[in-house]
C-alpha positions in Angstrom: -90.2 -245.7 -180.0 -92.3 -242.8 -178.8 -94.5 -242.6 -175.5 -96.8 -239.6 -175.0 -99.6 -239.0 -172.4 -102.1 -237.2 -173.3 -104.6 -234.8 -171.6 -107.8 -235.5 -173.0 -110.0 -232.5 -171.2 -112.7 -233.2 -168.9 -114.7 -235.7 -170.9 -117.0 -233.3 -173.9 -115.7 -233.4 -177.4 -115.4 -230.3 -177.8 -113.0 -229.7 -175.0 -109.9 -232.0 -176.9 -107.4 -230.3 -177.9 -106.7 -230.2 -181.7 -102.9 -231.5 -180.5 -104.0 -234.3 -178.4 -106.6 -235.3 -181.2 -103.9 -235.5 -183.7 -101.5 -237.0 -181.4 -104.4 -239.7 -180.4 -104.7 -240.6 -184.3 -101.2 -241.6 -184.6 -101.5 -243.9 -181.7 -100.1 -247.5 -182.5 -101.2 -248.3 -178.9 -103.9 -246.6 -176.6 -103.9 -247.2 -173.2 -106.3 -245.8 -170.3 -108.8 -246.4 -167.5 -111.5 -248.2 -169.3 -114.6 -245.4 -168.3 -112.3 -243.1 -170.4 -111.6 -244.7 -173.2 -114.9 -244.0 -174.6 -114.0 -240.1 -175.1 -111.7 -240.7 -177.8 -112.6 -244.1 -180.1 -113.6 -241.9 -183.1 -109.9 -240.5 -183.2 -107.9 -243.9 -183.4 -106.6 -244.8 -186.7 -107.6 -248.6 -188.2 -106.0 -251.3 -186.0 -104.8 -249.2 -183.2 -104.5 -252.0 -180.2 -106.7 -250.1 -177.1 -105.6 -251.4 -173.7 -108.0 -250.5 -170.8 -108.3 -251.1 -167.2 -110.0 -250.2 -164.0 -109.8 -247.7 -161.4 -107.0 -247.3 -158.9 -104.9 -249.1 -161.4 -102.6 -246.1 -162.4 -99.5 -247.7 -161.7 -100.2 -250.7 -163.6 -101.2 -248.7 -166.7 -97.9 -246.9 -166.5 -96.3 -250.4 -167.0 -98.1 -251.7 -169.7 -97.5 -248.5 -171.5 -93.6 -249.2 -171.3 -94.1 -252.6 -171.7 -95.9 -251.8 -175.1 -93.1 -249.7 -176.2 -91.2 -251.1 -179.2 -88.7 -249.5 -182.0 -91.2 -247.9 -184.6 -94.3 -247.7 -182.0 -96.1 -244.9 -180.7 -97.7 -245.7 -177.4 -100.1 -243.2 -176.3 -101.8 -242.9 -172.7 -105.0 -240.9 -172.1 -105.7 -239.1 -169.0 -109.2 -237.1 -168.2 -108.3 -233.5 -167.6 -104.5 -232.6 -167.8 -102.2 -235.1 -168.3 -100.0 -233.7 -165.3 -102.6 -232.5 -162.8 -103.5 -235.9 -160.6 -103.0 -238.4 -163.6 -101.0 -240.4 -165.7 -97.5 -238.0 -166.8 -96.0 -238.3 -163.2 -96.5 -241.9 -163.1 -95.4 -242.8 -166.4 -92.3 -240.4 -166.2 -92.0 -242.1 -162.8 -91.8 -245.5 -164.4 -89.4 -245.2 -167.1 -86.7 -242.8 -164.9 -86.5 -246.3 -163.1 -85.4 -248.0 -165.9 -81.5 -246.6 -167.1 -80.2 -247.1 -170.5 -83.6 -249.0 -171.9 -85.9 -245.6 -170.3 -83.4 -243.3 -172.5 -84.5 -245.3 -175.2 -87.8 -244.3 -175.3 -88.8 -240.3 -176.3 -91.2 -239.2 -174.0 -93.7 -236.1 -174.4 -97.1 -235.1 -172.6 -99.5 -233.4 -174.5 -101.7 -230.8 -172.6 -105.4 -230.7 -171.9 -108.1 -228.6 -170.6 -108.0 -229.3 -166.5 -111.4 -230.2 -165.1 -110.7 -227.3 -162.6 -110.5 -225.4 -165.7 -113.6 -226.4 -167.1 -115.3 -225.7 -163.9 -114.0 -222.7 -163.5 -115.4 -220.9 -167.3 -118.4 -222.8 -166.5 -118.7 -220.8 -162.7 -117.4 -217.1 -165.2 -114.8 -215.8 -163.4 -114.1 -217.7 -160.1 -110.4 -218.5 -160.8 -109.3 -214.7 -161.4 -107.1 -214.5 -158.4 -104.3 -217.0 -156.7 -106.0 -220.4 -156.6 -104.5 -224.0 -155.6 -105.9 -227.3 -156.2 -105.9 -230.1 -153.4 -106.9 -233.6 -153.6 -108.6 -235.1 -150.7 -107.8 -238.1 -151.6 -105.2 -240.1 -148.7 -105.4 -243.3 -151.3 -101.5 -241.9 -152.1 -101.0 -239.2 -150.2 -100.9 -239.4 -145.9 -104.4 -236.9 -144.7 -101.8 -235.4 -142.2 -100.4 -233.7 -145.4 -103.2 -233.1 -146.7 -104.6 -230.9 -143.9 -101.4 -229.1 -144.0 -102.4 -227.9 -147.0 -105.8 -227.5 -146.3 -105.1 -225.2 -143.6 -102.7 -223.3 -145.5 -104.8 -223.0 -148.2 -107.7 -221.8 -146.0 -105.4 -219.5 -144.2 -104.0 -217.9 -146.9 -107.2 -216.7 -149.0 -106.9 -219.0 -152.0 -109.7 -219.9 -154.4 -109.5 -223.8 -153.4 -110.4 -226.6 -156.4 -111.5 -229.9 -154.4 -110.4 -232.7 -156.4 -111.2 -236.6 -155.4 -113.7 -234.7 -153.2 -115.7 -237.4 -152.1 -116.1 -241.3 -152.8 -118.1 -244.1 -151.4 -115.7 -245.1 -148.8 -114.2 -241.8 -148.0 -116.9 -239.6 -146.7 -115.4 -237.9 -143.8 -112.8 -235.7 -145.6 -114.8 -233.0 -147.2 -116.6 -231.9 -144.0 -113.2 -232.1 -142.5 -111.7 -229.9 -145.3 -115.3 -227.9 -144.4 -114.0 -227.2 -141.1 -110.8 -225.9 -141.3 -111.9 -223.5 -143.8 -114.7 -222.5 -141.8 -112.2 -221.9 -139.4 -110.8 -219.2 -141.4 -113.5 -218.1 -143.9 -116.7 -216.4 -143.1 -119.8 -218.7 -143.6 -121.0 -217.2 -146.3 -117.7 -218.1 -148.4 -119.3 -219.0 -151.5 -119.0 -222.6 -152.9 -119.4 -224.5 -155.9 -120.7 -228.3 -156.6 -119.6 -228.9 -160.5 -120.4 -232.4 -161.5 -119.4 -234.4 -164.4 -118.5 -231.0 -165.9 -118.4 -230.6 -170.1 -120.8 -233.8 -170.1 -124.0 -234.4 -170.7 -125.2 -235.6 -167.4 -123.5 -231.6 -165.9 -124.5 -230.1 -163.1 -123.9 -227.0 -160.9 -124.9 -226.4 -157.1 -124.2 -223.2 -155.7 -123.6 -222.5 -152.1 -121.8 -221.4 -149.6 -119.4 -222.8 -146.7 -122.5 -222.7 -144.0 -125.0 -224.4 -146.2 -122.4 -226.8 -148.5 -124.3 -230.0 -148.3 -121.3 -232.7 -148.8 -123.7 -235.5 -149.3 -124.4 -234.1 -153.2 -120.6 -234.8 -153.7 -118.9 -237.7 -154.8 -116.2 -238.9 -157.3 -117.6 -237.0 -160.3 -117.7 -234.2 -158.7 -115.2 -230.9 -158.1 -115.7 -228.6 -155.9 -114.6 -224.7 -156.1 -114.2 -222.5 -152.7 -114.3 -218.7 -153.2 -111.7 -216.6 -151.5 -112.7 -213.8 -149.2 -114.1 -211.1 -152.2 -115.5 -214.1 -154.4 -119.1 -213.5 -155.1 -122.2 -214.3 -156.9 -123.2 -212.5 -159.7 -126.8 -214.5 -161.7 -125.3 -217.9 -161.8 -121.9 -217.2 -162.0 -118.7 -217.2 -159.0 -116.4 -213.5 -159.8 -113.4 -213.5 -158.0 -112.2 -210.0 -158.4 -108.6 -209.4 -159.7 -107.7 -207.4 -156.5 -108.7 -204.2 -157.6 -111.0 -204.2 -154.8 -108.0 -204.6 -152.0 -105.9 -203.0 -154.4 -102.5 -202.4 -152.5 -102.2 -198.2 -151.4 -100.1 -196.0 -152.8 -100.5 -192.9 -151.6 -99.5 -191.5 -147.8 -102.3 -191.9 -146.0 -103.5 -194.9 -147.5 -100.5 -196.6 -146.6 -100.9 -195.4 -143.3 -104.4 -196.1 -142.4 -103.5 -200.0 -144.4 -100.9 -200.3 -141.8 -102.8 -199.4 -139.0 -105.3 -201.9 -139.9 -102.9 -205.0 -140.0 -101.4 -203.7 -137.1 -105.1 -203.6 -135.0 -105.9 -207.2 -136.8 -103.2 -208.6 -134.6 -103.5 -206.8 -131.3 -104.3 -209.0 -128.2 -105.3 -207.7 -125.1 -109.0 -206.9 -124.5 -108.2 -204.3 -121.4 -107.5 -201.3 -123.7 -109.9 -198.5 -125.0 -110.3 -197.5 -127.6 -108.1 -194.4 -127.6 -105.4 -196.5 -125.7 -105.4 -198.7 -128.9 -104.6 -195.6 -131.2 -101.7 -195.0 -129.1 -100.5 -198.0 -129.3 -101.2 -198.8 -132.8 -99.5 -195.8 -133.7 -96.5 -197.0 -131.5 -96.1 -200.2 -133.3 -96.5 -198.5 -136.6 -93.3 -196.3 -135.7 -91.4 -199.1 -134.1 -92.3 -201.9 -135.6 -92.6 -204.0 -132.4 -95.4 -205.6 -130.8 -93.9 -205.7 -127.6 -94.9 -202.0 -126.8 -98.3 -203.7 -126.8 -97.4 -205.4 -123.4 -95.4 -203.0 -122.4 -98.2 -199.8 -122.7 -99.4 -198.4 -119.1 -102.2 -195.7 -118.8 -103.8 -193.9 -116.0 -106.4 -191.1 -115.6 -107.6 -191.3 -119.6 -104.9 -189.6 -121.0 -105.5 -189.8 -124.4 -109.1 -187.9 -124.6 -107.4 -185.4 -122.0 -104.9 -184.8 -123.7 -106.4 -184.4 -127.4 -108.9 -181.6 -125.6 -105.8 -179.5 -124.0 -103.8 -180.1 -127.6 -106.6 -178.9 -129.8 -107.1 -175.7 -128.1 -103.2 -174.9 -128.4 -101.3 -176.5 -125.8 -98.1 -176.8 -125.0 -95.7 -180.3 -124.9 -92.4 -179.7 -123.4 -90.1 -182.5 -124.2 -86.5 -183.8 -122.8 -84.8 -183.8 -125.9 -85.3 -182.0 -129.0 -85.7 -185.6 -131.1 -88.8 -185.8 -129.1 -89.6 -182.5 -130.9 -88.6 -182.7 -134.2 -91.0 -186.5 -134.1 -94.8 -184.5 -133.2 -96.3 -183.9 -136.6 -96.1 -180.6 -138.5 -99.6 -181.4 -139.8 -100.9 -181.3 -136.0 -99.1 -178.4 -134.7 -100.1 -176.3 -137.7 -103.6 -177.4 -137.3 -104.2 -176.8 -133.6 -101.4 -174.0 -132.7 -99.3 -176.3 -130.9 -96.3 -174.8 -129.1 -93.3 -176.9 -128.7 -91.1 -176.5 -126.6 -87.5 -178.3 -125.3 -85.1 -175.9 -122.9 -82.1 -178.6 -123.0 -79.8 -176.2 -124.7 -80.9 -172.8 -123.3 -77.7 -171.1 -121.5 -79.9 -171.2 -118.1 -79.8 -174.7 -118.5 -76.1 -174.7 -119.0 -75.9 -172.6 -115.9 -77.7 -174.7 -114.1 -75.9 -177.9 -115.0 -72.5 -175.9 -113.8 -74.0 -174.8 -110.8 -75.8 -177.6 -109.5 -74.0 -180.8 -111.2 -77.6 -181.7 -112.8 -77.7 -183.4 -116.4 -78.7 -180.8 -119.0 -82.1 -182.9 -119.9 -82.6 -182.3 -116.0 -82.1 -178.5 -115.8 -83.6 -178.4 -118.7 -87.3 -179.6 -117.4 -86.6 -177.6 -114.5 -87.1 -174.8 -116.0 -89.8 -175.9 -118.4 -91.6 -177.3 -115.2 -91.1 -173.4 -114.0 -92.0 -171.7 -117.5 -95.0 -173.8 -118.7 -96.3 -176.1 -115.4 -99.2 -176.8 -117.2 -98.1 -178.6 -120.5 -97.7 -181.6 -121.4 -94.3 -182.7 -120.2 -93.1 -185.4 -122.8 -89.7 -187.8 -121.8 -88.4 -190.2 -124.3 -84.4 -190.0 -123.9 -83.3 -189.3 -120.0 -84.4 -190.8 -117.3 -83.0 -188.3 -115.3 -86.0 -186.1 -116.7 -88.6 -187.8 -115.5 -87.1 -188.0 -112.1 -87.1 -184.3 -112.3 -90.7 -184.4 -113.2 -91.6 -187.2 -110.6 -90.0 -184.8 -107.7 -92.0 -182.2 -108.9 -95.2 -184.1 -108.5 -94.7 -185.7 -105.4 -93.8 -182.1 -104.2 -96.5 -180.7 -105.5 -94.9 -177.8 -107.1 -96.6 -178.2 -110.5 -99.9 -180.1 -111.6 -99.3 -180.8 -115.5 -101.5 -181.7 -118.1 -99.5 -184.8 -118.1 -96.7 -187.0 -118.3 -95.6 -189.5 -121.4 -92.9 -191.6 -119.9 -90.6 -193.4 -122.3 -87.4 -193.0 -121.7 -84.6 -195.4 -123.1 -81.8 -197.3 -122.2 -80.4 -199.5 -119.1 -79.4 -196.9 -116.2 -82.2 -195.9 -113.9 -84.6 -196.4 -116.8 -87.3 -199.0 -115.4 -87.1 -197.6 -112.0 -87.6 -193.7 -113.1 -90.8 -195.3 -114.6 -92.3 -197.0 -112.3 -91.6 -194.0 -109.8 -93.5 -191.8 -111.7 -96.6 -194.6 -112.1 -96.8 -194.7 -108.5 -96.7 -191.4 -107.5 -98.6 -189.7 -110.4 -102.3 -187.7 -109.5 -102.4 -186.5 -113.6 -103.0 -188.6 -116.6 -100.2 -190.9 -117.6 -98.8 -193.2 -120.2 -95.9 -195.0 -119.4 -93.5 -197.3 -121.6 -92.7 -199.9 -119.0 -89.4 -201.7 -119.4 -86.0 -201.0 -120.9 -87.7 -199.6 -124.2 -89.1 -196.4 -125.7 -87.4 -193.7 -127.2 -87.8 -190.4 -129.1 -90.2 -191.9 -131.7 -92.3 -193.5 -129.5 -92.6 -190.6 -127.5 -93.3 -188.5 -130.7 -95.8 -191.3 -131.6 -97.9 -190.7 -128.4 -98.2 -187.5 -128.6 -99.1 -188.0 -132.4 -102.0 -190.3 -131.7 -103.3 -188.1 -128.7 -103.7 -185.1 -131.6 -104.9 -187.5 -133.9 -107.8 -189.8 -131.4 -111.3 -188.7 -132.3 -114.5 -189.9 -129.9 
C-alpha cells in the first residue's frame, strides 16, 4: 500500500507539476479539502473514490488517508501549494509515525509543487532574490507569542517576509500587529505586496508599501510579500537585489570605512562631537571594545587642535616606542610628522641612575625639555603622565597636548584623573584601568585623519 501527498501548486493548471499530475492519475483514492478538489478532477483515472472535506479539518484528512490505506491501494492526498510548506506532508507523516509496525507498512512519498509564495514571487519579477522566510500568522496551531518571535526576528534581520494565513474573518488584528513590528525596524517606505488568489483567474496584485499597506484588502486568499531594506519597484514588478549593491568590501579601505560604519550604527551617547566620535570610533575599531566609548574624556577640542598643529608638521612625543611604531606611516609621510620617543636615549639611562626615575619618566623629561610644544602621547606608564602632569601644574611647559591612556592596575586611574584636573591644554583621557599603545596610536590616528 502506497500513500503520497501531493503538492498541487497554487490552484492554475498550468502550475501542476508533470509528477504530481501523473502521480494524481494513479490515485486509487483522492483525498483533500473539498475547495481544492476541483483543481485536479480531469487527472483522476475511472473510479478513483474522491474524499473531501472542509476547512480546519487537516487532521482528520490525515486519518482518513491512513484509514483508506489497503495492500494494493494507492492513496493520494492533495495539498494547494507545496505539499510540505503549511499543509498536508507534516500531518500525514505525523499520523502514521504514531502508528508502529502497521505505519512501516505503508510506503510513504510527497510529491513537490510550486509554493504559492513561489508563485507570487515570479508574478512580483524578482522579489525573492535575496534570504527570504515565510511566517504564518495564523495562532489556530501555533501560540502568537511565537509567532511574534519570529516576526521580530524576521523584521530585524532584513528578510524578504512571505505572510501566509495573513488575514481571515475572525483574525483581523494580526497583520497590523505583524505591521508594527516591522515598522519598527523597516523604513516606511518598505515596499509590500498584496497577491490574491495567485495563478487563478479571479488574481490580483496591490502594491504598496509598509506606511500605506491597507490590511483591510487582505484575507485568506491572500499572501502577502514584504521587501527587505534594497527591495524596490521597478513598472509593476518588486527587485530585490542579489547584494551586489551591499556587496561585502574587499579592499583596505573599504573594509575600514565598512567597519567604521557598524561601529558609529551602535554608538550611544549623544554628548560627543563629531570629531570626538572619530576618535572614538577609530578606538573601537582597534580594540574592539565598546567600553572605550564610556570610558572617552575630552577637554579644550582636542581633536580639531590637534589635526591643525599635525598637518603643518608637528611633533608627538610618546612614552613608549609601541606608541610610535602604532601612528600611521600614511599620515606622517603626508604631513611631515616627526616622531619622537627618548625612552632609550643614554641621557635617559643617566637620568634613571642618577635620580632613581623609571626610564619612561626620564624619558618625557627630556622630551618635555627638547620639544615642549608637541603633542605629548602616554599609552604604557603611568609614571609618564605624572611626569607630564608636574610639568603642567608647574608650568614649565604648555604643550600642544596630552593623550592619556596609559594601562594597567598601579597608579593608572589616579595618574589620569590628576592630569584631567589639573590640565589648561587640550586633553583626551582613557578613564579607567584601560588603554594601551594601540589606543594611543589610534588617537593620534584619528586626530590626523578628522576633517571639518
Amino acid at each position: 500500500m502506497k500513500l503520497s501527498v501531493v503538492g498541487i501548486g497554487p490552484g492554475g493548471p498550468d502550475h501542476i507539476l508533470p509528477l504530481a499530475a501523473r502521480v494524481i492519475g494513479e490515485a486509487d483514492t483522492v483525498i483533500g479539502y473539498r475547495y481544492y478538489l476541483q483543481f485536479v478532477e480531469h487527472l483522476l483515472q475511472p473510479g478513483c473514490t474522491v474524499l473531501g472535506n472542509g476547512m480546519m479539518e487537516e487532521e482528520e484528512r490525515a486519518r482518513m488517508a491512513v484509514a483508506a490505506c489497503a495492500p494494493g491501494q494507492h492513496v493520494v492526498v492533495v495539498s494547494s501549494g507545496d505539499a510540505g510548506i503549511y499543509a498536508m506532508a507534516a500531518l500525514v507523516y505525523e499520523h502514521v509515525s504514531t502508528l508502529g509496525a502497521e505505519g512501516e507498512a505503508i510506503e510513504l512519498q510527497t510529491i513537490p509543487g510550486i509554493s504559492a509564495f513561489l508563485a507570487a514571487g515570479a508574478r512580483l519579477g524578482a522579489v525573492l532574490g535575496h534570504d527570504f522566510c515565510c511566517i504564518s500568522l495564523s495562532d489556530l496551531m501555533t501560540p502568537w507569542r511565537m509567532i511574534e518571535r519570529r516576526i521580530e526576528a524576521a523584521a530585524a534581520s532584513d528578510f524578504v517576509t512571505a505572510l501566509y494565513n495573513p488575514r481571515s474573518q475572525r483574525r483581523g488584528w494580526q497583520i497590523e500587529r505583524c505591521r508594527e513590528i516591522f515598522l519598527a525596524h523597516r523604513a516606511p517606505d518598505t515596499q509590500v505586496a498584496i497577491v490574491r488568489q495567485v495563478t487563478r483567474p479571479e488574481e490580483s496584485v496591490t502594491l504598496t508599501t509598509l506606511a500605506t499597506l491597507d490590511t483591510g484588502l487582505v484575507d485568506m486568499f491572500c499572501l502577502v510579500l514584504i521587501g527587505n531594506s534594497e527591495t524596490f519597484r521597478y513598472r509593476d514588478f518588486l527587485v530585490t537585489p542579489r547584494g551586489f549593491r551591499t556587496r561585502k568590501p574587499t579592499t583596505g579601505p573599504a573594509i575600514q570605512q565598512e567597519s567604521f560604519r557598524l561601529i558609529r550604527a551602535r554608538l550611544e551617547r549623544s554628548d560627543l562631537d563629531p570629531a570626538d566620535v572619530e576618535v572614538v570610533t577609530r578606538v573601537i575599531h582597534t580594540t574592539a571594545d565598546f567600553d572605550y566609548e564610556k570610558l572617552y574624556l575630552s577637554q579644550g577640542s582636542p581633536v580639531p587642535h590637534w589635526h591643525a598643529y599635525l598637518a603643518n608638521g608637528g611633533t608627538v612625543v610618546t612614552d613608549v616606542t609601541m606608541v610610535q611604531s602604532g601612528v600611521s606611516q600614511e599620515f606622517v609621510r603626508r604631513y611631515g610628522i616627526e616622531l619622537r620617543c627618548c625612552l632609550n636615549e643614554p641621557d635617559a639611562v643617566a637620568l634613571v641612575e642618577a635620580e632613581g626615575l623609571t626610564r619612561a619618566q626620564a624619558g618625557m623629561r627630556l622630551a618635555m625639555a627638547r620639544h615642549p610644544e608637541a603633542l605629548f602621547v602616554v599609552g604604557n606608564a603611568p609614571t609618564a603622565l605624572g611626569e607630564l602632569s608636574d610639568g603642567l601644574q608647574g608650568g614649565t611647559f604648555r604643550p600642544a597636548g596630552v593623550i592619556a591612556a596609559p594601562v594597567g592596575f598601579v597608579n593608572v586611574v589616579e595618574s589620569k584623573l590628576r592630569l584631567q584636573h589639573i590640565a589648561t591644554v587640550p586633553i583626551v583621557v582613557i578613564r579607567g584601568n584601560k588603554g594601551g599603545s594601540g589606543v594611543a596610536a589610534a588617537i593620534v590616528n584619528a586626530a590626523c585623519a578628522w576633517a571639518r
